[in-house]
C-alpha positions in Angstrom: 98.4 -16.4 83.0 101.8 -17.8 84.3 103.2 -17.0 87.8 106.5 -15.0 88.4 107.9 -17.9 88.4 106.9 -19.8 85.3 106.0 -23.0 87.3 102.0 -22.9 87.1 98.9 -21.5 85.6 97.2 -18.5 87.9 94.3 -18.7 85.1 94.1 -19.9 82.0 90.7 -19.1 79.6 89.0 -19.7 76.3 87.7 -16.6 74.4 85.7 -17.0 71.9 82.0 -17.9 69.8 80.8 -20.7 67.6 83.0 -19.9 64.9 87.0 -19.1 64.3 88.5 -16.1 66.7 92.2 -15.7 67.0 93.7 -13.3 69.4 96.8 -11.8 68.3 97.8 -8.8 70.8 97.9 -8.3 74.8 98.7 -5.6 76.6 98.4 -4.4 80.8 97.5 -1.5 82.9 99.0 -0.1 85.9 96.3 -1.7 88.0 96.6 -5.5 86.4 93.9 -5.1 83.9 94.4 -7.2 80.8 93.6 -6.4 77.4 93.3 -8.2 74.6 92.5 -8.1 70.6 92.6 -10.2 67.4 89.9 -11.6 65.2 86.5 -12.8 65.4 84.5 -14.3 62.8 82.3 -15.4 65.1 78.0 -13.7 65.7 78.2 -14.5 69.2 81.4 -13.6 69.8 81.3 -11.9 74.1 80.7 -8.9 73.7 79.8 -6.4 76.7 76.8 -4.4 76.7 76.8 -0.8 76.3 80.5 -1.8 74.6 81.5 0.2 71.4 79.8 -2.2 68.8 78.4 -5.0 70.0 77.4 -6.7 66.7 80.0 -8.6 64.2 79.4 -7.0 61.2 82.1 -9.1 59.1 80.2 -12.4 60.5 77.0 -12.3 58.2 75.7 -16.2 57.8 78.2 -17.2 55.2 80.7 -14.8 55.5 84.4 -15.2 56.4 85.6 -12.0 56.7 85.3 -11.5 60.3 85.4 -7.7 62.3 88.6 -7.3 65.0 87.8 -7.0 68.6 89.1 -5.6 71.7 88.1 -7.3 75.4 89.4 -5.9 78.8 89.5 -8.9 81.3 89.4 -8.0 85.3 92.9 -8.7 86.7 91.9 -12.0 88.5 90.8 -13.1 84.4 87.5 -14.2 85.7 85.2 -11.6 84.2 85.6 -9.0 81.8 85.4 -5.2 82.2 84.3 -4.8 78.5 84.5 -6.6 75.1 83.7 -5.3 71.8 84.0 -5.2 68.2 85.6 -2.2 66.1 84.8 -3.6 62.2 82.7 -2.7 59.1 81.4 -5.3 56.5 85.1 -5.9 55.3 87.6 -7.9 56.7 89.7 -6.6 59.8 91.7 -7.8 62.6 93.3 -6.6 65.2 97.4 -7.2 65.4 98.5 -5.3 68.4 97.4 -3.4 71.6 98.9 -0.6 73.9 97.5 1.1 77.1 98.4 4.5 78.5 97.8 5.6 82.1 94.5 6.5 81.9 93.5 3.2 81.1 92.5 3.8 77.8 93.3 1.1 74.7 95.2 1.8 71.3 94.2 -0.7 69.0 96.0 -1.0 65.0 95.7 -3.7 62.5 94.2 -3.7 59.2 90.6 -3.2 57.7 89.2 -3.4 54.6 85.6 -2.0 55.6 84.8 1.5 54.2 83.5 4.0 56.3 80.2 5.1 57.3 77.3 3.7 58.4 75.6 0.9 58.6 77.8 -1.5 58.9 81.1 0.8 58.3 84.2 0.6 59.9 84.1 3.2 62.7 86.1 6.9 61.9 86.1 9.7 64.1 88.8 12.4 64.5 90.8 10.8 61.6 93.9 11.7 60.3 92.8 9.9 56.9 88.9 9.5 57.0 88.9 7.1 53.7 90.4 3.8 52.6 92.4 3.6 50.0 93.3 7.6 50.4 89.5 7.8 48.6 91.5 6.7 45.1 89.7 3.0 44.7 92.6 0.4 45.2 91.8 -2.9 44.1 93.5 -6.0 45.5 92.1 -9.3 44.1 89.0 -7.6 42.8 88.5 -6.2 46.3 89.5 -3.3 48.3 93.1 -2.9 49.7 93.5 -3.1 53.1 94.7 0.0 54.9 96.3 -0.1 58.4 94.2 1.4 61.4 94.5 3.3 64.5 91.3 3.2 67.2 91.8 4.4 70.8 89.1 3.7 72.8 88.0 5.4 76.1 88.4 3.7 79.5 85.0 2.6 79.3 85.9 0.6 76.2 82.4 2.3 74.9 83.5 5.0 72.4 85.9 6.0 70.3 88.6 9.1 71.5 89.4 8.8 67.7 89.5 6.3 65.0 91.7 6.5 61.7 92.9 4.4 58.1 96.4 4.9 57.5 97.9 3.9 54.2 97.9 4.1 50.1 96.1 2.5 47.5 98.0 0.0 47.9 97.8 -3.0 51.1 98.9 -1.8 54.3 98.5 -3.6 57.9 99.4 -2.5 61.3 101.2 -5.2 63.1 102.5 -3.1 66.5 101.9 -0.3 68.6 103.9 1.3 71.4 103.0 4.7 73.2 105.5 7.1 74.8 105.1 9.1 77.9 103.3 11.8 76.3 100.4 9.0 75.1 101.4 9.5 71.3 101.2 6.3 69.6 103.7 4.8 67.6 102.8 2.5 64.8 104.5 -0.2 62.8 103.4 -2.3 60.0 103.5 -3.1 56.1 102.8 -1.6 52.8 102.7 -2.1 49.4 101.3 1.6 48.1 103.7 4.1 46.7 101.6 6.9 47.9 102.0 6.0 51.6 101.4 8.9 53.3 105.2 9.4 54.2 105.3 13.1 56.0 107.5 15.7 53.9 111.5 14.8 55.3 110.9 11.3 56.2 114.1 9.4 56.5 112.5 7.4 53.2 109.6 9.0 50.8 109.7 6.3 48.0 108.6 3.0 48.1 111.5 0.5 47.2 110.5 -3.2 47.6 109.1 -4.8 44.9 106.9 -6.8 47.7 106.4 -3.9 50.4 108.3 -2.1 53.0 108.0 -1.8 56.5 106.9 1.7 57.5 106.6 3.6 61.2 104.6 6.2 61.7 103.7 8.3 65.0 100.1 9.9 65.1 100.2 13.4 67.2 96.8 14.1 69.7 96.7 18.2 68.9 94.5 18.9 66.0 96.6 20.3 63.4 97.5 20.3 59.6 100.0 17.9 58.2 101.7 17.2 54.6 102.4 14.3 53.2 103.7 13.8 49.7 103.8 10.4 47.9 106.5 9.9 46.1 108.5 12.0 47.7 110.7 12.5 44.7 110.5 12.1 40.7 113.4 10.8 38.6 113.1 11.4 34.8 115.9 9.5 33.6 117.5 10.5 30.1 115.0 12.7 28.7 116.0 14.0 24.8 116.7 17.9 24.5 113.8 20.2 24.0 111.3 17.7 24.1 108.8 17.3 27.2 108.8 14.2 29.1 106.1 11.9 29.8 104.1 13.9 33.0 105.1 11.9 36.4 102.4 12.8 39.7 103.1 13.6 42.7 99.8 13.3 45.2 99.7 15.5 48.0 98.0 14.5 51.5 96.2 16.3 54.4 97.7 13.6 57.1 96.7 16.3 60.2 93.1 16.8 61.7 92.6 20.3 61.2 92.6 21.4 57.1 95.9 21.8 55.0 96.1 25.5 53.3 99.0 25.8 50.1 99.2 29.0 49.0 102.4 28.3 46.7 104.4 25.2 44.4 107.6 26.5 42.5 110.4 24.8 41.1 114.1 25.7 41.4 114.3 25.0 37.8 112.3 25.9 34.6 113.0 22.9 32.8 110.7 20.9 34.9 107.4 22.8 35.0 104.1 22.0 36.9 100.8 22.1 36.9 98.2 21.5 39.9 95.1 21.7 41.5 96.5 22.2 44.9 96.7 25.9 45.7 94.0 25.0 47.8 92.6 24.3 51.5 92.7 20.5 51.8 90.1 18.7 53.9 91.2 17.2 57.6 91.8 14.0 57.9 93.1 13.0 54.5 92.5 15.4 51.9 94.2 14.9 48.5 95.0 17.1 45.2 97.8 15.8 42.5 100.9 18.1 41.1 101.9 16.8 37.8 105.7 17.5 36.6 107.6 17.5 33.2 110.9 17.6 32.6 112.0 19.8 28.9 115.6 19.9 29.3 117.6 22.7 27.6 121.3 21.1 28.0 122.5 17.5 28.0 123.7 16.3 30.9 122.2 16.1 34.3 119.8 18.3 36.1 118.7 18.3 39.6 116.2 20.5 40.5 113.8 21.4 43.8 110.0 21.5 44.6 109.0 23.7 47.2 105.2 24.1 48.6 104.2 26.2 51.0 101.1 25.7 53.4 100.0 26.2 57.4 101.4 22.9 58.4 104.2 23.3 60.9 107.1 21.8 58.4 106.2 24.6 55.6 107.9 24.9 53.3 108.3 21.8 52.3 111.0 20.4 49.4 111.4 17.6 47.1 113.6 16.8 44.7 113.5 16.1 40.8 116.2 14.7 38.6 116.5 13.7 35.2 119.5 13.9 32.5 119.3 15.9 29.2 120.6 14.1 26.2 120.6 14.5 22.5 117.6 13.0 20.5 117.8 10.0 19.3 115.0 7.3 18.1 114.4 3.7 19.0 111.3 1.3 18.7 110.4 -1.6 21.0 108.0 -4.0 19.6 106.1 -6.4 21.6 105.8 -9.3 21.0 107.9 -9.8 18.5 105.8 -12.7 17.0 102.3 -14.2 16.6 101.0 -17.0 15.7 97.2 -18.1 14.6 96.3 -21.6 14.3 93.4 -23.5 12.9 91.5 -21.0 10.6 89.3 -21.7 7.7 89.7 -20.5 4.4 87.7 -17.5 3.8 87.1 -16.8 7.1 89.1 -13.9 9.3 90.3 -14.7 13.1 90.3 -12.8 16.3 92.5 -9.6 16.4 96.3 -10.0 18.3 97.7 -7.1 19.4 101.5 -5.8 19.0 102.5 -2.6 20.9 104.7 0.2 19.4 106.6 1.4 21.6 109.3 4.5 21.5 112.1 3.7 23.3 114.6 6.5 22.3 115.1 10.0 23.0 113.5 11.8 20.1 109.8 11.8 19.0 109.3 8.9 16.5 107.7 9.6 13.5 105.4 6.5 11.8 105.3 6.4 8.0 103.1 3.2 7.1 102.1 0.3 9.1 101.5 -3.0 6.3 101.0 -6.7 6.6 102.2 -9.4 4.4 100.4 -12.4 3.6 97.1 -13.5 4.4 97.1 -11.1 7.4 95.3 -7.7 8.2 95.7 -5.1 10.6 94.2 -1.8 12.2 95.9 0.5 14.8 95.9 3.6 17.0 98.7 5.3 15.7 97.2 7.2 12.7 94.5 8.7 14.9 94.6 11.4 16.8 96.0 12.1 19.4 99.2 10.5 17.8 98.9 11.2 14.3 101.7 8.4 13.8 104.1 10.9 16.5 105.7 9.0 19.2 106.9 11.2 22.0 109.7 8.9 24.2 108.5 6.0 26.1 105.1 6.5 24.4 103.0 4.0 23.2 100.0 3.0 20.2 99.0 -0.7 18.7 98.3 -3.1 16.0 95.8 -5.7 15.6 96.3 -8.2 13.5 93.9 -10.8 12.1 94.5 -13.8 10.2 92.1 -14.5 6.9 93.7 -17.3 4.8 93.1 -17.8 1.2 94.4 -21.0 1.7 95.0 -24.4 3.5 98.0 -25.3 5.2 101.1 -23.1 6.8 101.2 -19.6 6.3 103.2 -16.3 6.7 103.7 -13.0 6.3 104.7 -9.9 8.4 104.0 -6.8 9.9 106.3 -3.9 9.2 106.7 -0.3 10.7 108.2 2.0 8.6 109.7 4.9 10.6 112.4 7.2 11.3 114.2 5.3 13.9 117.3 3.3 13.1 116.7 0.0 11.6 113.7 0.8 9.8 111.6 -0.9 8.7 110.8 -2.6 12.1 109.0 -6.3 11.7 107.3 -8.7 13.6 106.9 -12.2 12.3 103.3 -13.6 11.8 102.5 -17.3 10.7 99.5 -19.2 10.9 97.7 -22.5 10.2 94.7 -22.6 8.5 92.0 -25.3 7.2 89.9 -25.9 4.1 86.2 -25.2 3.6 85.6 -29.2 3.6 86.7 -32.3 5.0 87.2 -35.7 3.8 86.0 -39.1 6.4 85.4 -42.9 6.3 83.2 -44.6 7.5 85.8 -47.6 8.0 89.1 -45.3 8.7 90.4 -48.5 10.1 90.1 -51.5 7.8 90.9 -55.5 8.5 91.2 -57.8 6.1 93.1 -61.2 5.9 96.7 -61.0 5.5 98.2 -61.8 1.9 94.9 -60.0 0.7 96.3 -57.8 -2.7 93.9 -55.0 -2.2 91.4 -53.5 0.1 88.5 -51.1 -1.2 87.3 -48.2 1.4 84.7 -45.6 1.2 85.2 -41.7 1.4 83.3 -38.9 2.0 83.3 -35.3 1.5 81.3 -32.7 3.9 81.7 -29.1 4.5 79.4 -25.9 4.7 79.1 -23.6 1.4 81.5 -25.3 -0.3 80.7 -25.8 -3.8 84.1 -26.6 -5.7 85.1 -30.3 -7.1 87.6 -32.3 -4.9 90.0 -34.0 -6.9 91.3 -37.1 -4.6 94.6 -38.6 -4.3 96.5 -40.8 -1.6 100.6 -41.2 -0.1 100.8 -45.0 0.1 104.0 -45.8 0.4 104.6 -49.3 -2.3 101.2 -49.4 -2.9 98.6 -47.9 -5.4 95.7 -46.2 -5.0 93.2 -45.7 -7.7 89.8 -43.7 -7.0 86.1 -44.2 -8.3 85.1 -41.9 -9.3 88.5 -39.8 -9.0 86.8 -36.5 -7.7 83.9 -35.8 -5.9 81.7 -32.8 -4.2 80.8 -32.5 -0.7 77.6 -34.8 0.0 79.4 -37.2 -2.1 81.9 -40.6 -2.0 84.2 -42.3 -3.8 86.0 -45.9 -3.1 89.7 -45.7 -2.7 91.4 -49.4 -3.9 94.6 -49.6 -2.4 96.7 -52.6 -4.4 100.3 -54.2 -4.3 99.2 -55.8 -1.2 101.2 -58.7 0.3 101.4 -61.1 3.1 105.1 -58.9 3.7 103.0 -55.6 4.2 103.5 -54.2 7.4 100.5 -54.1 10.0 99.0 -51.6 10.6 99.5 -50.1 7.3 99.2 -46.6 7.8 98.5 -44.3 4.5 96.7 -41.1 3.8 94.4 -39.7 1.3 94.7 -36.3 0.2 91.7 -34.2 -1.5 92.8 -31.1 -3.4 90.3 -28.1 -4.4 91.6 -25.3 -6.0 94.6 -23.9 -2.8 92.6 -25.6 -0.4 93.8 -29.0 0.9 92.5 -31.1 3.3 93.6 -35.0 4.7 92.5 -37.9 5.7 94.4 -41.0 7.7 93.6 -44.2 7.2 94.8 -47.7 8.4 94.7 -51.1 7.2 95.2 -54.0 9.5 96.0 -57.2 8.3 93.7 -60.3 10.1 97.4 -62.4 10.4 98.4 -65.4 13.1 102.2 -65.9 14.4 104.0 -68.7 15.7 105.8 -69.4 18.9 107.2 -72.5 20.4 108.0 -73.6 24.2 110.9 -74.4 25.5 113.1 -73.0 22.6 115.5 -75.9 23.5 115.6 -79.6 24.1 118.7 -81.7 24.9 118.3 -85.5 24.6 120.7 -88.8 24.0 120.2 -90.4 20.4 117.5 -92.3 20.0 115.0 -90.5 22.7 112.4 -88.3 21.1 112.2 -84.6 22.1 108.4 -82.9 22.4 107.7 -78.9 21.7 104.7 -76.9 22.0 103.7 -74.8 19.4 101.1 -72.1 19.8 99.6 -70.1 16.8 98.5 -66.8 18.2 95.6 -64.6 16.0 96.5 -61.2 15.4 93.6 -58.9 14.4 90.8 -61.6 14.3 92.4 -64.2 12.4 90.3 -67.5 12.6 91.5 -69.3 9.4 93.3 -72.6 9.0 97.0 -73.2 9.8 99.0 -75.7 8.4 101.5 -77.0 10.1 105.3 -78.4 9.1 109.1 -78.5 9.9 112.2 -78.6 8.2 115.8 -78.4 9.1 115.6 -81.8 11.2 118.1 -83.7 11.7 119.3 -86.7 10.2 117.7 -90.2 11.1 115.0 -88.5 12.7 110.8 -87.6 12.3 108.8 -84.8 12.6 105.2 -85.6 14.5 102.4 -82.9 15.4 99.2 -83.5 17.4 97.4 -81.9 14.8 98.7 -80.8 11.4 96.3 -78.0 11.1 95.0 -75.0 13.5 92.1 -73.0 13.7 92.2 -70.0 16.4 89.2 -68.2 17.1 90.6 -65.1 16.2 91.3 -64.0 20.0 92.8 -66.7 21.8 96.3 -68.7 21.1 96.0 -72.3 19.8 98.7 -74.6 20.5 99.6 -78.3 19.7 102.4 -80.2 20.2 105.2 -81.7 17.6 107.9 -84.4 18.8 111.0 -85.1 17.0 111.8 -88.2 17.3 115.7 -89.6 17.0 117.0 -92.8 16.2 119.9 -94.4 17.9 123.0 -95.6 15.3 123.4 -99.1 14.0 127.4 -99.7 13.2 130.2 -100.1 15.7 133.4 -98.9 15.5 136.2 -99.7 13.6 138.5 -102.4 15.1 136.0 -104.0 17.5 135.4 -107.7 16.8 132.0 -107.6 17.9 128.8 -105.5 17.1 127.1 -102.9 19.4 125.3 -106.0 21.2 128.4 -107.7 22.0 128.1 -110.9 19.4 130.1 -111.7 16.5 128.4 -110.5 13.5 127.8 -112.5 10.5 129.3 -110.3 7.4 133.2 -111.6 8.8 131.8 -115.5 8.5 130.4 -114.6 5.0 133.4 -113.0 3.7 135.8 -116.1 4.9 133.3 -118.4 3.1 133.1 -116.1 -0.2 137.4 -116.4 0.4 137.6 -120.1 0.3 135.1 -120.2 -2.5 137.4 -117.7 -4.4 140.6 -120.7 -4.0 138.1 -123.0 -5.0 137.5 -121.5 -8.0 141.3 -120.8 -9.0 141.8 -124.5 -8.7 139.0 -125.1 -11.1 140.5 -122.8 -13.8 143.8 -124.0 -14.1 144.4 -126.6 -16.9 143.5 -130.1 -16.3 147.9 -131.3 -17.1 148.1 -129.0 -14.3 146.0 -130.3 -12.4 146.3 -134.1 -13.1 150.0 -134.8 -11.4 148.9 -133.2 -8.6 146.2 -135.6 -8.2 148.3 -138.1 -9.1 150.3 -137.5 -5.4 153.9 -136.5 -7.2 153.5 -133.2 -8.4 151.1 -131.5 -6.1 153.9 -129.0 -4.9 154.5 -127.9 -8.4 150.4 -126.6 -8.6 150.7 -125.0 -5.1 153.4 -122.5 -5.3 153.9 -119.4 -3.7 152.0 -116.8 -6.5 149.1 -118.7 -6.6 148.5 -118.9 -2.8 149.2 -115.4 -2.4 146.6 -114.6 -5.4 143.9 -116.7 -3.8 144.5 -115.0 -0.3 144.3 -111.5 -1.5 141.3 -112.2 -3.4 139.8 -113.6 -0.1 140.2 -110.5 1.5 139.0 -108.1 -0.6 136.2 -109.6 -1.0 135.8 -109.6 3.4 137.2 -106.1 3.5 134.5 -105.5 0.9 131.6 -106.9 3.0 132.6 -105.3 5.8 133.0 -101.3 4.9 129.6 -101.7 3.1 128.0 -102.7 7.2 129.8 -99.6 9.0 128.0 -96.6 7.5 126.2 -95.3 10.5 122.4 -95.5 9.9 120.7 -93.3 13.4 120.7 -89.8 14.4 124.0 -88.2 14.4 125.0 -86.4 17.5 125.6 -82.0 17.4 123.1 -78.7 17.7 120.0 -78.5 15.3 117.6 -75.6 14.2 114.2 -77.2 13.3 111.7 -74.6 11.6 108.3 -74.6 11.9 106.4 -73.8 9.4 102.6 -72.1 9.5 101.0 -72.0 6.7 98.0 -70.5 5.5 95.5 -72.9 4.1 93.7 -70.2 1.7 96.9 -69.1 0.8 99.8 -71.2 0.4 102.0 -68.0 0.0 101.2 -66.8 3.4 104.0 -68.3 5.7 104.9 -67.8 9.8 107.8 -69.5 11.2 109.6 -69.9 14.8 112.7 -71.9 15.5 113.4 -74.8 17.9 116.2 -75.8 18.6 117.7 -79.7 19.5 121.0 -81.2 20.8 121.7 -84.7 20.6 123.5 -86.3 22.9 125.7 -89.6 22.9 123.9 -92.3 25.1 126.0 -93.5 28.4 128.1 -96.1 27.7 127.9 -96.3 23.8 130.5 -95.0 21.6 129.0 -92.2 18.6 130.0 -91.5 15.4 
């Protein structure tokens, strides 16, 4: 409790057991007294003695649904004046709490405790004695919870009266107010279409698809009351001359004292009634049903009234009916508009679906023949009587259909109404899946075997129950052949599928299945062959180095599928002036982990110079100029020799030398000379080393079983010029 002010605490107070208690309403007297109510799902809850109900009875070990209470504290809030529960076996709380001058406590919220003792929610004076209006309303497999109104004496130890107040449906009290007579005024929630709404409420029908709100005042004098739930009947278009599906209209007793009808008449004779409620109906919630139908005469609209006449103050009361002739006409709904069956044998009959035939036009719908299609049966409830295949608007029969294939695989069919509405024959589509009588298996559905292997043998089986017939085998390999042995075989048997055209370029996993065939029945089995292969990789994927430095890889042979054979190694595609070295020439993984070894190319550095230069690459005069000046003079030498001795002879005599030497036969010596140098020398300048540029070096793996079995990777090399040195 707060001061005027809102600046402290006067006194501030737990209430409550062992177990969960929520208050949710509080309310004062004239004198200060402060009253309180909620929920407690707690046994020792503190409760007064002498108090109304001083045991839980929603709080049994175990239980969580919990009785509401009502506590009157002194107006200091340090003691209470009484404290008690008001609940039945159900769950029920208290929401809201109101006190007129007299001191005494009006208590609502909801309950869903029947009445009566033991352990029954406490009635007494009640405008409706029973829950659920006595008509059984189920929400979530338990009772629906109906909204209640207790006022308790000053004393807080007995009731003045107790009473439910709702449908079938849920309903909960969530506020009360009095007004200065003491009447209390109740609001809440509820989801029942027979709320007891009194005849001329401001709204009779319920209208949210979730609930409404609804206020309702309870009167102290004992007296009879009506309430009628709906409050009004709509018919829509109803065909000419033919009688409507009945609509109900429940009539209710909402007073204390008993409610006498002595008449029910329509305005109208197209909508005629019939009833049990000429009657006196019980105090405190007494119930009776008047069922309408609408036969119109004309098309067009028709409103009409429904008048009942009783003791209650309000009498006679009226309610309206509509509904809108129009001429006949047929229509069928069919839901759904599909079904499907899956995974049936052969020869044997699935579990019934169900379609519903509904008439959705005006007229009554007359049924000729209901057939399937197919490997599909059905039964219904339109033949039989009542119906006897006659479909009065809006009414309704059913198919089932079961599935009994003669056959494996996808099938279809349909289900067709033959009728008098537009559009007939009416279908729905039915398709289904079904399996054979027996079933092929391996015992090595997965097979390995070494890659460039030609062929691979694996066993198959046959089982299945009751199945006699021969099973003719037969396989989609795609490339590759499959022969059987022997080609057909009964369940309990096998036969050895060879699957040839094998190469080391087959794909792995090699994925293939084998089909056996008996009579329309079909049934598959997959298979896979993996191939016990190796692949190569290399690291790094590039080296750059100067001419004449070597360049080192590693190669690692990785074993797909267990593969532990031998690996011979090799490479081609090297460069020019250059070697090929590996660590090891052969590998052999251990059919899990990578191998790897090493190969080094290894470049050589050219041995000409260029063009022009006097000198070789180490800076010294080569020999090949020295030879070819020798080989020059040698070459004079020997033209001298050839000419004739006359010739020769003056010369040597000292007068005629000049004649020998002339110009022609200098010139002739000299060019021979240097042919023979330029010779010499063109031969020494071919470069002999590695050449400089980008190379792609293949390694090869190959299997040593199999020399036609080959992985390869690429490396790749650039050679560079060496500093200082001049390339080809």
């Amino acid at each position: 409790m707060l001061d005027s002010a809102g600046s402290a605490l006067v006194f501030s107070t737990y209430l409550g057991g062992s177990s969960d208690d929520r208050a949710f309403g509080i309310a004062l007297d004239s004198s200060g007294g402060i009253y309180v109510t909620g929920q407690s799902l707690s046994a020792d809850f503190p409760t007064t003695s002498g108090s109304l109900q001083t045991v839980n009875h929603g709080a049994p070990p175990g239980s969580t649904a919990g009785d509401a209470f009502a506590t009157k504290f002194n107006p200091s809030g340090a003691g209470l004046s009484y404290s008690t529960f008001i609940g039945g076996s159900g769950a029920d709380q208290g929401n809201g709490i109101a006190v007129d001058s007299l001191g005494e406590a009006f208590i609502t919220g909801f309950t869903q405790s029947s009445p009566g003792p033991p352990a029954g929610f406490p009635i007494l004076d009640a405008v409706q004695s029973d829950i659920d209006l006595g008509l059984g309303g189920s929400c979530k497999g338990n009772l629906c919870s109906d909204a209640f109104v207790t006022k308790l004496n000053a004393s807080g130890n007995g009731l003045v009266y107790s009473t439910y107040l709702g449908g079938s449906g849920a309903d909960s009290g969530r506020g009360i107010a009095l007004d200065s007579t003491g009447d209390p005024y109740v609001a809440g929630d509820t989801q029942s279409t027979d709320f007891p709404a009194i005849a001329g409420a401001y709204q009779g029908v319920l209208k949210g698809t979730a609930g409404n709100a609804f206020v309702a005042k309870i009167d102290k004098a004992d007296s009879p009351n009506i309430a009628v739930a709906p409050a009004a009947l709509n018919f829509g278009n109803q065909a000419l001359s033919v009688p409507s599906t009945t609509q109900t209209m429940t009539v209710v007793n909402a007073g204390t004292a008993p409610l006498t009808i002595t008449e029910i008449t329509s305005s109208e004779t197209q909508y005629t009634e019939t009833s049990d409620c000429v009657a006196t109906l019980n105090a405190g919630g007494g119930t009776c049903k008047i069922n309408v139908t609408f036969t119109p005469t004309a098309t067009g609209a028709l409103g009409a009234t429904l008048s009942i006449t009783d003791n209650a103050a309000s009498s006679p009361q009226s309610f309206n009916l509509s509904g809108t002739g129009v001429t006949a006409g047929t229509a069928v709904t069919l839901t759904p508009t599909s079904l499907s069956f899956s995974n049936q044998a052969v020869g044997t009959t699935s579990s019934p679906q169900t379609v519903t035939i509904t008439n959705t036009g005006t007229a009554v719908l007359t049924i000729t023949s209901i057939t399937t299609s197919g490997d599909f049966l059905q039964t219904n409830t339109c033949a039989a009587a009542p119906l006897n295949n006659l479909l009065n608007p809006m009414q309704s029969c059913t198919a089932s259909v079961t599935f009994a294939p003669t056959a494996s695989g996808a099938r279809s069919g349909a289900l067709s109404i033959s009728d008098n509405a537009t559009g007939s024959p009416q279908t729905v589509a039915l398709s289904g899946a079904s399996t054979a009588q027996f079933s092929l298996t391996s015992s090595s559905p997965m097979t390995t075997t070494l890659v460039g292997s030609t062929s691979v043998n694996i066993p198959i089986s046959a089982s299945g129950t009751n199945f006699t017939g021969s099973i003719t085998l037969s396989c989609s390999a795609s490339g590759q052949t499959c022969t059987f042995n022997p080609a057909s075989i009964l369940v309990g048997q096998t036969s050895t599928v060879t699957v040839t055209g094998l190469s080391a370029s087959t794909p792995s996993p090699f994925n293939f299945t084998v089909i056996g065939t008996s009579g329309s029945q079909v049934a598959t089995l997959s298979l896979t062959i993996l191939f016990q292969d190796y692949s190569l990789s290399a690291t790094p994927l590039l080296n750059t180095i100067t001419a004449g430095s070597p360049a080192t890889y590693t190669i690692i042979v990785t074993p797909l599928n267990g593969f532990n054979g031998q690996v011979n190694l090799s490479c081609t595609g090297q460069p020019p002036g250059s070697t090929c070295a590996f660590s090891s020439t052969s590998v052999t993984p251990n059919g899990t982990s990578p191998k790897s070894v090493s190969v080094t190319i290894n470049t050589t550095l050219t041995s000409s110079w260029p063009r022009g230069s006097g000198r070789g690459p180490t800076g010294k005069w080569p020999l090949s100029p020295i030879i070819g000046l020798i080989i020059g003079i040698v070459g004079l030498a020997a033209l001298w020799r050839f000419l004739p001795i006359p010739e020769r002879l003056p010369a040597l005599a000292g007068g005629g030398f000049k004649h020998w030497f002339s110009l022609p036969r200098l010139a002739a010596g000299l060019m021979l000379a240097l042919l023979l140098l330029a010779g010499c020398r063109s031969a020494n300048l071919s470069p002999t080393g590695t050449p400089t540029g980008n190379y792609s070096i293949t390694i090869n793996g190959t299997l040593n079983s199999n020399t036609a079995v080959v992985r390869t990777t690429i490396i790749t090399l650039a050679v560079e010029c060496p500093p200082n040195a001049t390339c080809p």
